[in-house]
Structure formats: structure tokens, C-alpha cells
ROKOL-436847 format. One record per residue: x, y, z of N, C-alpha, C, O in turn; residue in three letters. Coordinates in pm, whole numbers, plus 50000, padded with zeros to 5 digits. Each point is the difference from the previous one (the first is absolute). Layout:
BEGIN
XYZXYZXYZXYZALA ...
END
This chain:
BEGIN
210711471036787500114997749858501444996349961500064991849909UNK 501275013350146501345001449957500054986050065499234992649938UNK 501425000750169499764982750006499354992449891500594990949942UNK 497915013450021499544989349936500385002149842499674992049912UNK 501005019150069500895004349840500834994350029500134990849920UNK 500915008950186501094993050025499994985249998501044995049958UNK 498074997350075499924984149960499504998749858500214989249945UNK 499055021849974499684998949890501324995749917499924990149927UNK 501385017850083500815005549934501354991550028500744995749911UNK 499525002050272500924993150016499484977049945500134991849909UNK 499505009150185499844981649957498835001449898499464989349969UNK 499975024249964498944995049893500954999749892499564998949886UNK 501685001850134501485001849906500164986249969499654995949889UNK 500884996050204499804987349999498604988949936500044991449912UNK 498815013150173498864995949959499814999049807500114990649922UNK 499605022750061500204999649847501204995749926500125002449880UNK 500894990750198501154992249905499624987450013500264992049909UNK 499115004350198499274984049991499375002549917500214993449899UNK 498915015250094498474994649882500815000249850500014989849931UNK 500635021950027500654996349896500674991449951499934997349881UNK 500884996450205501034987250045499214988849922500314994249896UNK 498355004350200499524986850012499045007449856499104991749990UNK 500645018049908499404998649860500975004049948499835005449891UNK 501444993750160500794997649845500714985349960500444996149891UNK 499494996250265500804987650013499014988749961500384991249922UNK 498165008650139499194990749983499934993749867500104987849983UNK 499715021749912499594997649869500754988549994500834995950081UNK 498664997749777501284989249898500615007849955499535011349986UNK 502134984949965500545005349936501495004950105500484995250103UNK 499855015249817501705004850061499315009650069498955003549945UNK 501405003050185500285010450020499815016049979499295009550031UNK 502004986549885500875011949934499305007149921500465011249979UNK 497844984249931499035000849887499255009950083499645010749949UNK 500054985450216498985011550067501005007450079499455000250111UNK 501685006149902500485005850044499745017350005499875007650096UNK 500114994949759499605017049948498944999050027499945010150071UNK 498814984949933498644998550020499525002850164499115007250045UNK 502024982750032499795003750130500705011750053499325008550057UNK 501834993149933500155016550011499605007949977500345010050063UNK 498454991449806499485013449993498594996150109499035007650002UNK 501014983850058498144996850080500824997650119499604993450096UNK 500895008849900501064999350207499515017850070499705001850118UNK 500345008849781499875013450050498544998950013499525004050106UNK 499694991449805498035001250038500064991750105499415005650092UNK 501104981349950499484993650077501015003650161499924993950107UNK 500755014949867500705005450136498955009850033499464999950111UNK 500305007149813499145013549991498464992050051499215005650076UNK 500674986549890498094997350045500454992450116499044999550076UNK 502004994149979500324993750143499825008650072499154999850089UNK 502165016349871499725010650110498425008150024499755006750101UNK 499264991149783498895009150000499174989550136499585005150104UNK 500344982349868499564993850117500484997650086499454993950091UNK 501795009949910500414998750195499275008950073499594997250113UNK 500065019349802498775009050032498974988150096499715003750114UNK 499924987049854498424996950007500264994750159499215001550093UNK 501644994249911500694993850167499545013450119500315011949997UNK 498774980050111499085011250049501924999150126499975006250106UNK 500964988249867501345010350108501424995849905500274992949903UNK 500295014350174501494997849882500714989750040500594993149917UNK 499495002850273500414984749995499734988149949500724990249978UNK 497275013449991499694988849965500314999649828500334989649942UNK 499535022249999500744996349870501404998449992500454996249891UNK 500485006350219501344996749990500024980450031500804992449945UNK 498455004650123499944985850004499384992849910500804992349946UNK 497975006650007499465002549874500864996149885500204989749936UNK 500215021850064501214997349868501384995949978500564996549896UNK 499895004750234501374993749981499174986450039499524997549889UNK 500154995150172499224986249967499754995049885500484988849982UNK 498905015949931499664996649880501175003249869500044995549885UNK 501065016450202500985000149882500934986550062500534992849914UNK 499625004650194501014987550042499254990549956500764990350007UNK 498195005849948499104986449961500244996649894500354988749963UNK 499425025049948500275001649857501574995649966500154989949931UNK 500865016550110501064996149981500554986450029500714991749945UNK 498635009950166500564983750081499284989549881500734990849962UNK 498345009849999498904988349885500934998349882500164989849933UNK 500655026450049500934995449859501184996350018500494994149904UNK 500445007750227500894989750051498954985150023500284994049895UNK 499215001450142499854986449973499774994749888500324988549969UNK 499015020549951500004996449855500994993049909499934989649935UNK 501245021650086501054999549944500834988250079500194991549913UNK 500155005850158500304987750090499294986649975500524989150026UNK 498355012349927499244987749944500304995249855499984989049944UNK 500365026650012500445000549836499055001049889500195000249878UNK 498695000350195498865009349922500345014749917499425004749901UNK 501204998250142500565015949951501885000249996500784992450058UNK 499425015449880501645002049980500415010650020501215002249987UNK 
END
């Protein structure tokens, strides 16, 4: 159980800064408008990353799992921003 809390918590850290990232950046508009909005939904959506790293039947495979999908996530909003889709 402690591994698969531990990928919940370590790269589901990361993970849930992509998802917020990419719904606070996507929208039209500035930024700066979804900023307070996504900080207060960064702690639920860290919190429901770590409840399903639970569901990962081993803790490597949710340690791979998720740092995968938190490097995807991140990596999608570096290209973003490099394209200039986002600022």
C-alpha cells in the first residue's frame, strides 16, 4: 500500500499540476483570470490522483503509471507554450 501512496503523492504532485496547468491555460483569455480557481482545485485533484494510485494492483506499476503520465502532461504544456498556444 505505502509505494502505491508514494506514487500517488510523489509524481501524482506533478500529475495534478499538468491537469490544472493544461485547465487553467487552455481556456481563451489571460491566464492570470484562472489562477485562484486553479489553486483552490490543484488540492482535490492531487487528493483524487493519490486515492487512485490505491487502484494500481503494485506500486512500481503505479510509480510508472504516473510519473509517465505526469512527464506527458507536463511535457504537452512545454510544447504548448513553445508553439505559443499558451503563455
Amino acid at each position: 500500500m505505502w509505494p502505491r501512496l508514494g506514487a500517488g503523492v510523489v509524481p501524482g504532485f506533478f500529475l495534478a499540476a499538468a491537469l490544472v496547468g493544461l485547465a487553467c491555460w487552455l481556456p481563451p483569455g489571460s491566464w492570470e483570470s484562472w489562477l485562484v480557481p486553479g489553486l483552490v482545485a490543484f488540492f482535490p485533484v492531487w487528493l483524487a490522483v493519490a486515492c487512485l494510485s490505491l487502484r494500481f494492483a503494485s506500486g512500481p506499476r503505479a510509480w510508472l503509471w504516473l510519473s509517465g503520465l505526469a512527464m506527458l502532461g507536463l511535457g504537452l504544456l512545454r510544447v504548448l507554450q513553445q508553439a505559443g498556444w499558451v503563455r
